[in-house]
C-alpha positions in Angstrom: -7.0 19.7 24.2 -8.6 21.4 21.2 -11.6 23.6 21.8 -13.6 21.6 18.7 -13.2 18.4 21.4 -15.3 18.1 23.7 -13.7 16.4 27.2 -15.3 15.1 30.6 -13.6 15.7 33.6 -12.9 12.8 36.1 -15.1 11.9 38.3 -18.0 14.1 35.8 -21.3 12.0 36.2 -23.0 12.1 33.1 -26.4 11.7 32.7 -27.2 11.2 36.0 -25.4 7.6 35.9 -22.4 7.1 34.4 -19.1 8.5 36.7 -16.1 9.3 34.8 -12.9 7.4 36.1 -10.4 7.6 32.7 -9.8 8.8 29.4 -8.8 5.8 27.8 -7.7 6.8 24.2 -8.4 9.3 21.6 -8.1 9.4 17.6 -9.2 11.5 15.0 -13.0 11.2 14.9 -13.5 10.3 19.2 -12.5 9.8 22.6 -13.1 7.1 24.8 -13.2 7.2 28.8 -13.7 4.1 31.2 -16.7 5.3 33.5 -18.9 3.3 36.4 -22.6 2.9 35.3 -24.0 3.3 38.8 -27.3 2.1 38.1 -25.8 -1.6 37.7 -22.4 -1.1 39.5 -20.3 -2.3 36.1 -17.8 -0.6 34.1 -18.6 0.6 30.9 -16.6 2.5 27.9 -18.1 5.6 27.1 -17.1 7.0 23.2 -17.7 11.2 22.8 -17.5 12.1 19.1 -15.2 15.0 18.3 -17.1 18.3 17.6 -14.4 19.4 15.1 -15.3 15.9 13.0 -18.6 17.2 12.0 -20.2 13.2 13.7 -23.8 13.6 12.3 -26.4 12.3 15.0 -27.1 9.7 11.8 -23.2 8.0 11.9 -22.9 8.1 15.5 -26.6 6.4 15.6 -25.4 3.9 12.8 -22.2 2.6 14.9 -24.6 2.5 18.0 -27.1 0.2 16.1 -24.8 -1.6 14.4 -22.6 -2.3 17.5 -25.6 -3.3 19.9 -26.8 -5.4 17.3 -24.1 -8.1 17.6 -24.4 -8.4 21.4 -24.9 -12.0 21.4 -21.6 -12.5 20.2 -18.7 -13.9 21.6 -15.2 -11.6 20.9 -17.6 -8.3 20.3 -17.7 -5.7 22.5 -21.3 -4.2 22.0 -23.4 -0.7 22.6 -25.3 -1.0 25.3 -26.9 2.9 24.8 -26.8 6.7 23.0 -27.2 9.6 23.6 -26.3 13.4 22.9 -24.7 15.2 26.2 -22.8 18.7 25.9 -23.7 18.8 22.3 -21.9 15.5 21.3 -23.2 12.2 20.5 -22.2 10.0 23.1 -22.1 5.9 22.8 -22.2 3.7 25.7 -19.9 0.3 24.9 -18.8 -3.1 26.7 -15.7 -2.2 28.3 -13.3 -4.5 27.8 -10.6 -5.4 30.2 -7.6 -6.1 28.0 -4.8 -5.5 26.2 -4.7 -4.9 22.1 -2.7 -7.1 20.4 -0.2 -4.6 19.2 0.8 -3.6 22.8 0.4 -7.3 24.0 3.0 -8.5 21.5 5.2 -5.2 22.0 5.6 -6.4 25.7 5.8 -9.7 26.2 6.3 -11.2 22.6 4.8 -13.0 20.0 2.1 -15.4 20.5 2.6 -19.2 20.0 1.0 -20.9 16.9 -1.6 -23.2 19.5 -2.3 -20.2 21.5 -2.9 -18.1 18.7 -5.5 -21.0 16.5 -7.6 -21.3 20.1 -8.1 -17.3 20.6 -8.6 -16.7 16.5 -11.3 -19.1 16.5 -14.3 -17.7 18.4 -14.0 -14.3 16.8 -13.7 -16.4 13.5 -17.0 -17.8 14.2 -18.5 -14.9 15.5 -17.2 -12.5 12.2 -19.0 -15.1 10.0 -22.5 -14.2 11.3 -21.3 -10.4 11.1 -21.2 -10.7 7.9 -24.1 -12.8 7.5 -26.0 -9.5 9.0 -24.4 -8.2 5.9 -21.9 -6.2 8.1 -18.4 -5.0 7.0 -16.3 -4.2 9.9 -13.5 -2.6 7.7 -11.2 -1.5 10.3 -9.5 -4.9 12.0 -5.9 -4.4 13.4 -4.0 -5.3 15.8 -5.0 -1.9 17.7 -8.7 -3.1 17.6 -8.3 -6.5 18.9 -8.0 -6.8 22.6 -6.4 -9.5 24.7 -8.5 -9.8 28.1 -7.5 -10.8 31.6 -9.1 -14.3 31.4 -7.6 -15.4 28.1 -10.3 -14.2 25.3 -9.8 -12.0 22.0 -12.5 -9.0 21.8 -12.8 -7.2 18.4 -13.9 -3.2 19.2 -14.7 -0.2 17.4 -17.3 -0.4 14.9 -16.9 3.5 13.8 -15.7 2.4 9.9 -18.5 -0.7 9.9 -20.9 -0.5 7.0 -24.2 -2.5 7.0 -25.2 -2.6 3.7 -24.9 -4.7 0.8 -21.2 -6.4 1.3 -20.1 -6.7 -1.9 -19.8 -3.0 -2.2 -18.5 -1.2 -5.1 -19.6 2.4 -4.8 -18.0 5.3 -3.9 -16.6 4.9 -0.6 -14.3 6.9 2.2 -10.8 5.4 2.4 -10.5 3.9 5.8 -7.3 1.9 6.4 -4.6 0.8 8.6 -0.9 1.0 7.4 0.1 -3.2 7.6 -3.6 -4.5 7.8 -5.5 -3.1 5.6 -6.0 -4.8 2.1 -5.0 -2.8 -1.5 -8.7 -2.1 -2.3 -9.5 0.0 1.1 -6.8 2.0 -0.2 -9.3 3.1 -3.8 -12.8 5.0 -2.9 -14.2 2.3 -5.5 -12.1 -0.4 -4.4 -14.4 -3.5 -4.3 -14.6 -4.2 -0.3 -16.8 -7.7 0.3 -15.9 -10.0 3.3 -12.6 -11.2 2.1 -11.6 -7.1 3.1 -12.1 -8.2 6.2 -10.6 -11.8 5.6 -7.0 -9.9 4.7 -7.2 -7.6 7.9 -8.0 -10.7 10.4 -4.9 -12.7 8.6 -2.5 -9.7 8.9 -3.1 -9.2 12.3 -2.3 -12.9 12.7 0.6 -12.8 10.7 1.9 -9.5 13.3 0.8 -12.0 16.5 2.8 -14.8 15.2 6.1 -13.0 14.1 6.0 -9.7 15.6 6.3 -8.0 13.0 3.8 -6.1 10.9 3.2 -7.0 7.1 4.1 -4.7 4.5 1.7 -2.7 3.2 -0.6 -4.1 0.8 -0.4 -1.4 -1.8 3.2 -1.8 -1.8 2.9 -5.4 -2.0 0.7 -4.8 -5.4 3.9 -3.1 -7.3 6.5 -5.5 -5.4 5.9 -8.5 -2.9 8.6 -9.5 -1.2 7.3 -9.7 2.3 8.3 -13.0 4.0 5.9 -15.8 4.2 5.1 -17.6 6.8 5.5 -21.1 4.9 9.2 -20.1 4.9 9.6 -19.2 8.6 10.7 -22.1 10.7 10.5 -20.3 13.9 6.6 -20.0 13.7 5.3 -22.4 15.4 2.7 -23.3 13.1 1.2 -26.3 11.0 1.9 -25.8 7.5 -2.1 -26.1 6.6 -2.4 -23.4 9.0 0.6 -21.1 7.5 -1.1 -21.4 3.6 -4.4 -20.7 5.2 -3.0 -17.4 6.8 -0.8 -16.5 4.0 -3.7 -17.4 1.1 -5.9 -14.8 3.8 -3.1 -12.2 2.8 -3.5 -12.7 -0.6 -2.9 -9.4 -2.2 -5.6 -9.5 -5.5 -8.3 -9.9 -3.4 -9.9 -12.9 -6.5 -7.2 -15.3 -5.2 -8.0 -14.8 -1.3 -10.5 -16.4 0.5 -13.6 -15.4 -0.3 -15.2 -15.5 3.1 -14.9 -15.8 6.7 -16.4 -19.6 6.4 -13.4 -20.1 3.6 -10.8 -18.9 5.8 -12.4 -21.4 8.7 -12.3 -24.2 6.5 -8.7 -23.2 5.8 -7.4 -23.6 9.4 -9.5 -26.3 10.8 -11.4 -28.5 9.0 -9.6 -29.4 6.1 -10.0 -33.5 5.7 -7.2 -35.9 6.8 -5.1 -32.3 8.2 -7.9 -31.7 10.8 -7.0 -34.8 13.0 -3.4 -33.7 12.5 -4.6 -30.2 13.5 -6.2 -31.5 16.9 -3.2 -33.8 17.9 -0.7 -30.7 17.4 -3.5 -28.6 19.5 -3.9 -31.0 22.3 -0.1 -31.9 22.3 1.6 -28.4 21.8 
């Protein structure tokens, strides 16, 4: 491991508390380890900033605010604390007990249409007051989704989030996944508001459902020929729902659903459909 990174040891107790027990996963800007917080007896995730990043005390503190803010949520894991520790700012998360998505659907498949409506929905719900609080979580993927032991969906990793105004316009970093993130996260002025966050929830339905990730969306911009899921007969799905998923994907960002509430609307409570909707749910 690079010198610029700094690493606990297992079994390290930091801080007097918290007793390493596994390096979970590492990117470019942090890694994460699985530790025991002794002074409750629970497992938490601890996330070290890299050295070699240049993490500022104010962006590791801004993740940490952000993230404990939305602890009342259901399908968020939140901070619990910060702190510095061997020179490196240190966040103290939920852990979550699950499998992403991506690794979920590697190993045992896709996920049914019925299955996949009754996890989506609480996270729905809970991404609406997200970005109520004005919050842009900008980095939703299949990687950042988790699928726990008792059957829930938890959304993780707030380190690309922005709190600000969300219809933002100005100069921004490019933060984006290749498959889930929509055209304008690929442009530093892209114009980023909550439908961003709209495509990136629908494409990693779209991967749940077929198995398959969508095309890039800058790709899609000069040529779209990635299949719909209107047209795929195997997906188990309600056409209402399909539309509302695919109009999600919508590559110029004016045509997609404007908003988490939209995209709500979309796949449940659409007139007539929604008794349809609930008879396929409670019969499938």
């Amino acid at each position: 491991m690079s010198s610029t990174i700094n690493s606990f040891d297992k079994n390290e107790i930091i801080m007097d508390r918290y007793e390493i027990l596994a390096e979970i996963g590492s990117g470019g800007f942090a890694t994460t380890y699985k530790a025991m917080d002794h002074s409750l007896d629970i497992p938490v995730a601890i996330k070290a900033f890299h050295k070699h990043t240049g993490a500022s005390m104010d962006e590791a503190v801004k993740e940490a605010k952000i993230a404990a803010g939305l602890y009342e949520l259901e399908g968020i894991a939140s901070a619990r604390d910060f702190f510095w520790y061997k020179e490196t700012p240190c966040i103290i998360m939920d852990y979550v007990d699950g499998t992403s998505i991506k690794d979920y659907v590697r190993e045992h498949g896709r996920i049914r249409g019925d299955k996949m409506l009754i996890l989506i929905k609480p996270l729905l719900q809970s991404l609406i007051k997200i970005h109520e609080k004005g919050i842009l979580h900008r980095d939703i993927s299949a990687d950042n989704i988790l699928l726990t032991e008792d059957g829930r969906l938890k959304l993780i990793d707030f380190g690309a989030a922005r709190k600000e105004n969300i219809n933002m316009t100005r100069s921004m970093t490019v933060v984006f996944k290749r498959g889930f993130s929509p055209e304008e996260q690929y442009r530093t002025r892209g114009q980023q508001g909550a439908w961003t966050d709209v495509y990136a929830l629908c494409a990693t339905a779209y991967y749940a459902l077929t198995g398959k990730a969508p095309d890039e969306s800058i790709q899609r911009v000069l040529e779209d020929d990635m299949p719909s899921l209107t047209e795929m007969t195997d997906v188990d799905l309600p056409m209402q729902q399909k539309r509302a998923f695919m109009k999600g994907m919508t590559v110029d960002f004016h045509h997609r659903y404007q908003t988490m509430d939209e995209l709500y609307q979309g796949l449940y409570q659409q007139g007539r459909d929604k008794k349809h909707l609930g008879a396929w749910l409670a019969g499938a």
